[in-house]
FIVOMI-896605 format. One record per residue: residue number from 0; residue in three letters; x, y, z of N, C-alpha, C, O in turn. Coordinates in pm, whole numbers, plus 50000, padded with zeros to 5 digits. Last residue first. Layout:
REM FIVOMI-896605
(atom NUM; 'ala'; (X; Y; Z); (X; Y; Z); (X; Y; Z); (X; Y; Z));
...
END
This chain:
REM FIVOMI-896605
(atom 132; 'unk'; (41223; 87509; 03975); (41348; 87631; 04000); (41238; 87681; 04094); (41256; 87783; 04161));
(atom 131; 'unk'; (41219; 87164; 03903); (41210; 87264; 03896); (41237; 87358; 03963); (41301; 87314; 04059));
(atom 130; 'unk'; (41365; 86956; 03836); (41264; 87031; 03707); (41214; 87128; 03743); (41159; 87202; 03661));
(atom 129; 'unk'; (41462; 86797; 03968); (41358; 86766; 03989); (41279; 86810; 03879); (41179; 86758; 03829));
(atom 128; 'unk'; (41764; 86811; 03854); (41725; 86700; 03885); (41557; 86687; 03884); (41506; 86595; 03820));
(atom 127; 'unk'; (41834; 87107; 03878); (41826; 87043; 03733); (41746; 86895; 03768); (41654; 86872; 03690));
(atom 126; 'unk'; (41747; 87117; 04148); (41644; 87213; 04065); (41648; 87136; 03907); (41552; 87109; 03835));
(atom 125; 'unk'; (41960; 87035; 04291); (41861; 86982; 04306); (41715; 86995; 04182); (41625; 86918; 04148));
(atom 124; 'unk'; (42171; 87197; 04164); (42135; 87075; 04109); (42019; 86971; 04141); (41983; 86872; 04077));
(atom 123; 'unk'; (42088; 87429; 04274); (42148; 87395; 04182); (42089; 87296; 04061); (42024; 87298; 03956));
(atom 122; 'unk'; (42151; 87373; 04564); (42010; 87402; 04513); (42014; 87441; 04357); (41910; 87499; 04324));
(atom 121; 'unk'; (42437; 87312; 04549); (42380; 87215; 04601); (42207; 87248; 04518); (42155; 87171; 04437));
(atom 120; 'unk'; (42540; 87574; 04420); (42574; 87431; 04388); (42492; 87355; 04408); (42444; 87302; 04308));
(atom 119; 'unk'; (42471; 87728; 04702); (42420; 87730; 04589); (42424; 87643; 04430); (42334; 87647; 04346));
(atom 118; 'unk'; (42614; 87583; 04915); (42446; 87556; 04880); (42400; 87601; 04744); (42315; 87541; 04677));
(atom 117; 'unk'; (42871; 87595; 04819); (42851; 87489; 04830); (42690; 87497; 04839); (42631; 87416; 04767));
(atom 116; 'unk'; (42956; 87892; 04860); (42915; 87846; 04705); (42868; 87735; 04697); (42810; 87713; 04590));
(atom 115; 'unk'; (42990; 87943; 05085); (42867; 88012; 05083); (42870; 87965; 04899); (42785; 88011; 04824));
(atom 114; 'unk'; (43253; 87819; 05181); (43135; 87774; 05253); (43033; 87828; 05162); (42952; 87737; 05148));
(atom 113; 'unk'; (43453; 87961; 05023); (43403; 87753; 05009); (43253; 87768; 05044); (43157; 87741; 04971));
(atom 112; 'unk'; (43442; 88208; 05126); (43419; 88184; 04993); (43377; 88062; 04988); (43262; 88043; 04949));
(atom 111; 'unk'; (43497; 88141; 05413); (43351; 88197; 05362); (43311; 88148; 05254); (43212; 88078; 05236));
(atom 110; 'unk'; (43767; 88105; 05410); (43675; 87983; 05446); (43550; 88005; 05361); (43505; 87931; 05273));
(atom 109; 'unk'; (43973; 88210; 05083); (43914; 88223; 05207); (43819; 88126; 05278); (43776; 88045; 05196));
(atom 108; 'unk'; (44270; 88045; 04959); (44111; 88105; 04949); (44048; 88167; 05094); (44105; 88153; 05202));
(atom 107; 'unk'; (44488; 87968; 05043); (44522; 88078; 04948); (44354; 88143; 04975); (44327; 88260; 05004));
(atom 106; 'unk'; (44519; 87792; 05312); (44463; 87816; 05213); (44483; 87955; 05173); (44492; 88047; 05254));
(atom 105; 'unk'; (44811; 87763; 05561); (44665; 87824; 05544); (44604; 87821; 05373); (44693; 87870; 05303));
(atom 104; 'unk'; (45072; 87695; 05583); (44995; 87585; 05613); (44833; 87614; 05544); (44757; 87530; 05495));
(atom 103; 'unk'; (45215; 87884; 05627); (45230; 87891; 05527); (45124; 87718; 05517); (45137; 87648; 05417));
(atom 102; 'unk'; (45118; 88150; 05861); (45137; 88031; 05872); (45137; 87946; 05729); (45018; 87931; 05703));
(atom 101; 'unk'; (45320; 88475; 05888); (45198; 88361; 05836); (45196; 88241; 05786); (45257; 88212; 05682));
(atom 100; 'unk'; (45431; 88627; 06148); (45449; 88551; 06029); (45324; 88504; 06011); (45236; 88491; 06096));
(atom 99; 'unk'; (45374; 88956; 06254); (45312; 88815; 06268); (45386; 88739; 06125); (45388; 88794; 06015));
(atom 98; 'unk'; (45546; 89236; 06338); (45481; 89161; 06285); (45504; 89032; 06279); (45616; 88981; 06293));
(atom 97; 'unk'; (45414; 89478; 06563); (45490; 89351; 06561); (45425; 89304; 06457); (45302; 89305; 06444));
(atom 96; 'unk'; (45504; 89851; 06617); (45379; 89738; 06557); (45488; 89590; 06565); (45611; 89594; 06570));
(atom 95; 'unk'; (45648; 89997; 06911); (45643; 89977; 06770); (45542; 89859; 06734); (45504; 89781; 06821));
(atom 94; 'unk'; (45448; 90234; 07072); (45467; 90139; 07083); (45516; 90091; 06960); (45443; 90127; 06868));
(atom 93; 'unk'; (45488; 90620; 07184); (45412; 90512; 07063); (45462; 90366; 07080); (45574; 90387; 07125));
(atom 92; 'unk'; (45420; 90663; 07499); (45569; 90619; 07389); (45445; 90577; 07317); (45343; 90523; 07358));
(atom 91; 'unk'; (45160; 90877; 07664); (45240; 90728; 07584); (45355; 90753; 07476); (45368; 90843; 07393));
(atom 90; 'unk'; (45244; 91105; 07932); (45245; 91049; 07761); (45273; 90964; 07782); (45357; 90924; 07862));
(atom 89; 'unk'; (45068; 91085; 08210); (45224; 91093; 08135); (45178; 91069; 08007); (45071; 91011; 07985));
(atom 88; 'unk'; (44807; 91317; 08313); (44845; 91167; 08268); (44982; 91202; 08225); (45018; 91318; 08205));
(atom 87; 'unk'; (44825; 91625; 08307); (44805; 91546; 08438); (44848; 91382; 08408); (44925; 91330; 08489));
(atom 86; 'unk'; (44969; 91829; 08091); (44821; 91725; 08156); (44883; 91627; 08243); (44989; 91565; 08228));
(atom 85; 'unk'; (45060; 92177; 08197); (45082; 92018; 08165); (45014; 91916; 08163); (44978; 91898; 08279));
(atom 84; 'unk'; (44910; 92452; 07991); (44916; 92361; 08124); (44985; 92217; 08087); (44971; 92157; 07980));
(atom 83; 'unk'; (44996; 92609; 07705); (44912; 92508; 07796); (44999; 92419; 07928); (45103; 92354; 07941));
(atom 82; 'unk'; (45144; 92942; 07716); (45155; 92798; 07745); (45057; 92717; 07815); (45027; 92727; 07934));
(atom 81; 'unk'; (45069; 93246; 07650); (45040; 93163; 07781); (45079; 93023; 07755); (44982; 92967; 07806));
(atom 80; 'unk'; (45248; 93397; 07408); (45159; 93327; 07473); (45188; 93284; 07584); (45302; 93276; 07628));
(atom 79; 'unk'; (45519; 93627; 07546); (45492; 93547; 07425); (45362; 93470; 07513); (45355; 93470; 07636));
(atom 78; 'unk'; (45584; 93986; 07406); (45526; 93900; 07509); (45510; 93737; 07474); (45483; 93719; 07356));
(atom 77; 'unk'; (45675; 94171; 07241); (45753; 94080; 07275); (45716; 93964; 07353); (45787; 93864; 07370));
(atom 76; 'unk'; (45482; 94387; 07294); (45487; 94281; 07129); (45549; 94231; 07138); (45557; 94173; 07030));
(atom 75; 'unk'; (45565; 94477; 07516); (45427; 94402; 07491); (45406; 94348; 07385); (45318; 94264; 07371));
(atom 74; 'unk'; (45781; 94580; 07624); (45799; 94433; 07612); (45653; 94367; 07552); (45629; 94247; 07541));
(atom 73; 'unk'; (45627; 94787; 07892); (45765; 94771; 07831); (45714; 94553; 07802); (45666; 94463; 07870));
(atom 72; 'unk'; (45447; 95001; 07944); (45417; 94872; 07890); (45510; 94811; 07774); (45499; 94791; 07653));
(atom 71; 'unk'; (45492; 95263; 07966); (45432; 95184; 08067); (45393; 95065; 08038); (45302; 95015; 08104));
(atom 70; 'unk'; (45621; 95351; 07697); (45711; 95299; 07851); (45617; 95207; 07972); (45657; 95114; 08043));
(atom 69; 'unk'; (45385; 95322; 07586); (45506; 95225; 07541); (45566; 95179; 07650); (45578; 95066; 07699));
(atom 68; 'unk'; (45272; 95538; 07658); (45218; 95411; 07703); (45295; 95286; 07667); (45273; 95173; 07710));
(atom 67; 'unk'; (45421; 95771; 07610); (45425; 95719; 07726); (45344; 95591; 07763); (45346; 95543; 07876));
(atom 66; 'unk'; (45392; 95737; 07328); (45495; 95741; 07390); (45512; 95678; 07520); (45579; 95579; 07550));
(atom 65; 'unk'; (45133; 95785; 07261); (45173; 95701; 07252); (45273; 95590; 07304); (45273; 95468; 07321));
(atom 64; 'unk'; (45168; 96080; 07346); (45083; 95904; 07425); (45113; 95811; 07385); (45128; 95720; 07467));
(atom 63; 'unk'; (45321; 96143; 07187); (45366; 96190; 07308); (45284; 96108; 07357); (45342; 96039; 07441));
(atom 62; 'unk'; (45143; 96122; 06941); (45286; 96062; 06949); (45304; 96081; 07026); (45389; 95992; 07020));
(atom 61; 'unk'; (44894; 96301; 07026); (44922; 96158; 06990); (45041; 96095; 07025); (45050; 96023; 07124));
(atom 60; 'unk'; (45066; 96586; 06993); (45000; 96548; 07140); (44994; 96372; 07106); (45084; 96305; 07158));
(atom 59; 'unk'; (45154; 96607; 06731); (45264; 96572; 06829); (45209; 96508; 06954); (45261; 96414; 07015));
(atom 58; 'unk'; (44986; 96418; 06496); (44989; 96560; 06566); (45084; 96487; 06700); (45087; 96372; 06746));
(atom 57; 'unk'; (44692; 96184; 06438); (44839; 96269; 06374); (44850; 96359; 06490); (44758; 96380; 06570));
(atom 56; 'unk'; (44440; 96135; 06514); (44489; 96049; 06568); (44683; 96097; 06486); (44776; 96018; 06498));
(atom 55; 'unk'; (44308; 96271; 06172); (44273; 96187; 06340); (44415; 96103; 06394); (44481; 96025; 06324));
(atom 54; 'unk'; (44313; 96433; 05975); (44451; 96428; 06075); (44429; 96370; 06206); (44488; 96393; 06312));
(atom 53; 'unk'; (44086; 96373; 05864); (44207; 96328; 05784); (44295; 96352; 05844); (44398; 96305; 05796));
(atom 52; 'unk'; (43820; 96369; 06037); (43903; 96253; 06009); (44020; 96246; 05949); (44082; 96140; 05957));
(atom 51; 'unk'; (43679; 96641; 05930); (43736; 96604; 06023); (43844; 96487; 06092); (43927; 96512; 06179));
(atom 50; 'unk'; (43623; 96540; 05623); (43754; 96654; 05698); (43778; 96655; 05822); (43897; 96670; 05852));
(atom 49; 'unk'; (43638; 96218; 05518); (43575; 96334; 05572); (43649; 96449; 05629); (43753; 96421; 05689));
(atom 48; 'unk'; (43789; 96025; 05365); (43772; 96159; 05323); (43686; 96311; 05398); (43675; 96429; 05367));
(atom 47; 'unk'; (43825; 95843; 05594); (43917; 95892; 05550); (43864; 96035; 05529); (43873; 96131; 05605));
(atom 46; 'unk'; (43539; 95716; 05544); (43582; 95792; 05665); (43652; 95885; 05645); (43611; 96001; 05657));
(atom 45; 'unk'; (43570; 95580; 05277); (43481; 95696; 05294); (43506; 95795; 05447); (43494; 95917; 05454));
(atom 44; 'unk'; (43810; 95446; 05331); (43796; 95535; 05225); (43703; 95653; 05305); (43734; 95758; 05363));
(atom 43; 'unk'; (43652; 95260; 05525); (43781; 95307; 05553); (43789; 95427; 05455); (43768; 95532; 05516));
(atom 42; 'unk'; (43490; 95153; 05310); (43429; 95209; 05462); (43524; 95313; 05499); (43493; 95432; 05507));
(atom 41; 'unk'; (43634; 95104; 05125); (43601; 95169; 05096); (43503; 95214; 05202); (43435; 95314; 05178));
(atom 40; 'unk'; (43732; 94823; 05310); (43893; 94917; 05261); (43785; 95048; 05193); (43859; 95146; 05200));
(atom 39; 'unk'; (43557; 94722; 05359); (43640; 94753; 05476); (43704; 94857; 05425); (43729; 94963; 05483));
(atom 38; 'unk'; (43493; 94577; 05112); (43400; 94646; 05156); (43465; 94741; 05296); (43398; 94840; 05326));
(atom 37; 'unk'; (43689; 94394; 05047); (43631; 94532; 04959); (43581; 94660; 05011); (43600; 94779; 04985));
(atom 36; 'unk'; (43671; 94262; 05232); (43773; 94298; 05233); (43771; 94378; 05144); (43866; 94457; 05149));
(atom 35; 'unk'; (43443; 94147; 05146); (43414; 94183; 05270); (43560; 94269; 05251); (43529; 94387; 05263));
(atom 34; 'unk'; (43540; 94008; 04918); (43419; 94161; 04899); (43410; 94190; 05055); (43344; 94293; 05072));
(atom 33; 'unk'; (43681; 93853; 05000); (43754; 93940; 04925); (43635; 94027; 04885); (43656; 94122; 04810));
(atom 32; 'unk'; (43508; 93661; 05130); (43604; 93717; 05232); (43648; 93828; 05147); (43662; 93929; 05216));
(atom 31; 'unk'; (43126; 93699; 05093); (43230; 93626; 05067); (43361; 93694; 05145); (43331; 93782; 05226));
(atom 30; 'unk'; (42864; 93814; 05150); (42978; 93767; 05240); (43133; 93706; 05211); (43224; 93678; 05290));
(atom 29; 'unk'; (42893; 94109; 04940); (42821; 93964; 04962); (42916; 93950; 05106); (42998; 94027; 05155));
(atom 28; 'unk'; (42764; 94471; 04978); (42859; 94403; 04957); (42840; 94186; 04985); (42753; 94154; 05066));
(atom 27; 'unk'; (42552; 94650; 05093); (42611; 94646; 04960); (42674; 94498; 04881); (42644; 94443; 04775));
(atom 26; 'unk'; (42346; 94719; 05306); (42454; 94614; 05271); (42418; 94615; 05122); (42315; 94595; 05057));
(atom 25; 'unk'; (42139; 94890; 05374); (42279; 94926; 05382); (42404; 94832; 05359); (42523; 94855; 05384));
(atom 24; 'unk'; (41907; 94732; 05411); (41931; 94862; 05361); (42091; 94893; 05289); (42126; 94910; 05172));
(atom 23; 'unk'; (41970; 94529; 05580); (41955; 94483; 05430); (41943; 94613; 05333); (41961; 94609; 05212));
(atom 22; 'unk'; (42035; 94426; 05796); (42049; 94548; 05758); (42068; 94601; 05618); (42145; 94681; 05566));
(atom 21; 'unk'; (41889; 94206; 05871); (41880; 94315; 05983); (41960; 94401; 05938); (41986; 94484; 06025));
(atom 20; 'unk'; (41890; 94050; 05687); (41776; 94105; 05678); (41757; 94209; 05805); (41656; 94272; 05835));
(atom 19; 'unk'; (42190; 94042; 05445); (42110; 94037; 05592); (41973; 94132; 05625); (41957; 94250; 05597));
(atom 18; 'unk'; (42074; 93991; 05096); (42175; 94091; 05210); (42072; 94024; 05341); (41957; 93981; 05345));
(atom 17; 'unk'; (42153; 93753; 04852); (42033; 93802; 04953); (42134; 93914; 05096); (42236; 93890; 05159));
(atom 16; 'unk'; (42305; 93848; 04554); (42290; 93756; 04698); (42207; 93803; 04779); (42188; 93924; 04768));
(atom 15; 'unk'; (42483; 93837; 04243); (42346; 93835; 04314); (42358; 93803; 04478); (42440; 93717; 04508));
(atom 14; 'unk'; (42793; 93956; 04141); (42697; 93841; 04161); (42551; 93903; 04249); (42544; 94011; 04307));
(atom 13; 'unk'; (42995; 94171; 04154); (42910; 94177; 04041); (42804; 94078; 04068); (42700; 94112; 04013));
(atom 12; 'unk'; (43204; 94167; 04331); (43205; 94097; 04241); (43072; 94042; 04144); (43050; 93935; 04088));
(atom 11; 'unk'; (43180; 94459; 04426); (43273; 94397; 04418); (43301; 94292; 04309); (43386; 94304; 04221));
(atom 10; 'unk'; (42843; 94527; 04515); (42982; 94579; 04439); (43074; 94572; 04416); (43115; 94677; 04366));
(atom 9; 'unk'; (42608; 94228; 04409); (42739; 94331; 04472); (42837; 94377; 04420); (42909; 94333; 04330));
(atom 8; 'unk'; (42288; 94318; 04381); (42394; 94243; 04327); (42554; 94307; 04416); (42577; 94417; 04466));
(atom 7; 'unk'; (42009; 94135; 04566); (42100; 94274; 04565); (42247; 94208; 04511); (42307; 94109; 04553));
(atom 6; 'unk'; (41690; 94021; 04676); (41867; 93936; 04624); (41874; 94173; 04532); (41804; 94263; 04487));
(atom 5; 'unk'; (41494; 94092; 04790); (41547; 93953; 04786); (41659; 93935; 04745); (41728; 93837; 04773));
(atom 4; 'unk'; (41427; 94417; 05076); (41545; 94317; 04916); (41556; 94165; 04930); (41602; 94107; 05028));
(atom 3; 'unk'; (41109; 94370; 05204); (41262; 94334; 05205); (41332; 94289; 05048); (41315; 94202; 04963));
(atom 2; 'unk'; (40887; 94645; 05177); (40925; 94508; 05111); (41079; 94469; 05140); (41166; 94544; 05097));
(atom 1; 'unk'; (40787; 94869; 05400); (40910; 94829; 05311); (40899; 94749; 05288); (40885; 94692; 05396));
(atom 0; 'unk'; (40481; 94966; 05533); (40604; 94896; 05563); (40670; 94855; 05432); (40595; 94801; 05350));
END
């Protein structure tokens, strides 16, 4: 049995990468999108050049199906999506925001701040007083 390729450099952009291990033979190319798009356009190539392939799908008989499948399918690149359904709830109006005056009565400080410096103050001075921390 075959040792699997750990890393295979690619033909596109020259880097290292591990190929899929279900076809790790035959992968050339990384995943990235512009080596995949490398890799399409010299698939395409290689088809191309085969002789049977270079007048696939040319020739009057083609264009004459083509033809007639046009007519039988008048308007099909004109078609436009399906439209979502209406939902069932009404829309909300956005509501505008209200704003609150502020009560010019309130401390600049916060409560917390007072509250949470007063013990440490307090154990503080208990500590300078007794001697000890």
């Amino acid at each position: 049995m075959r040792r699997p390729l750990t890393k295979r450099k690619c033909k596109h952009c020259q880097t290292f990468f591990a190929p899929d291990p279900r076809s790790a033979r035959r992968q050339r190319h990384c995943s990235k999108p512009e080596c995949r798009q490398a890799s399409k356009a010299a698939s395409q190539h290689r088809w191309l050049q085969k002789p049977g392939n270079r007048d696939y799908f040319t020739g009057p008989t083609h264009v004459e199906r083509v033809r007639q499948w046009r007519r039988a399918h008048p308007g099909y690149w004109r078609r436009q999506g399906s439209r979502a359904p209406d939902a069932l709830q009404e829309g909300l109006a956005p509501q505008e925001t209200q704003k609150q005056q502020l009560d010019d009565g309130l401390t600049p400080h916060a409560l917390q701040d007072a509250l949470f410096m007063q013990p440490a103050v307090l154990v503080g001075l208990l500590a300078q007083l007794t001697g000890l921390s």
